[in-house]
N, C-alpha and C positions, 0 to 999 in steps of 0.2 A: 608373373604374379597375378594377373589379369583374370587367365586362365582358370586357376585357383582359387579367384574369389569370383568368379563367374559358377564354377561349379558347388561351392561352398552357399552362396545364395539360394541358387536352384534346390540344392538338398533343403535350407531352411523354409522353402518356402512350399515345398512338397511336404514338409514335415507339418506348417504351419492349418495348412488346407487338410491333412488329415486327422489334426486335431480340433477341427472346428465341431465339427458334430457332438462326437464324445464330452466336449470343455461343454457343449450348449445343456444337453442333458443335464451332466452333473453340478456342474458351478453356474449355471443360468446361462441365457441367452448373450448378454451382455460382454462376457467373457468370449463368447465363440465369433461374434462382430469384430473383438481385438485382436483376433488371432486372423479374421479373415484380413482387415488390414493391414496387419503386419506378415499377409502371403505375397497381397498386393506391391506391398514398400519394396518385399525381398525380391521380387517377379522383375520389378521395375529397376531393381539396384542391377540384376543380373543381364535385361538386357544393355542398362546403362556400359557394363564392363565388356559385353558382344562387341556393340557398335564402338566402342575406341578399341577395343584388340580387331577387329575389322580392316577401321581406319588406319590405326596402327600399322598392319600388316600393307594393304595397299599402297601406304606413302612409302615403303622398303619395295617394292617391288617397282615402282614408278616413281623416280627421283624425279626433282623439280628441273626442267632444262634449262638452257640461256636467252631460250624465246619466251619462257614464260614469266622468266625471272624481267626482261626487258618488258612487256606488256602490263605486267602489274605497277610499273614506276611511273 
């Protein structure tokens, strides 16, 4: 699901950054600022979903052992 909305992001925010120009022309400036920020939100949502499907994936490849489970108590 991660996956999914990782690359669902990236499109929105690719989508977002190349309506900035065009939106600034036609509907003013102000409009093309809202869309840069909301490239930035989606940018930021996408690497948010990276870095846990990452971690995600790491903690499955390296389970916690019995020395680490002992050191942390």
């Amino acid at each position: 699901m991660l996956l999914y909305l990782q690359i669902a992001f990236t499109i929105l925010s690719a989508l977002c950054i190349a309506a900035v120009i065009p939106l600034g022309v036609w509907l003013g400036w102000t409009w093309a600022i809202a869309f840069g920020l909301a490239a930035f939100l989606f940018f930021g949502l996408m690497l948010l979903c990276k870095q846990t499907l990452s971690f995600r994936n790491s903690e499955k490849q390296n389970p916690p052992t019995d020395d680490d489970k002992t050191q942390n108590s």
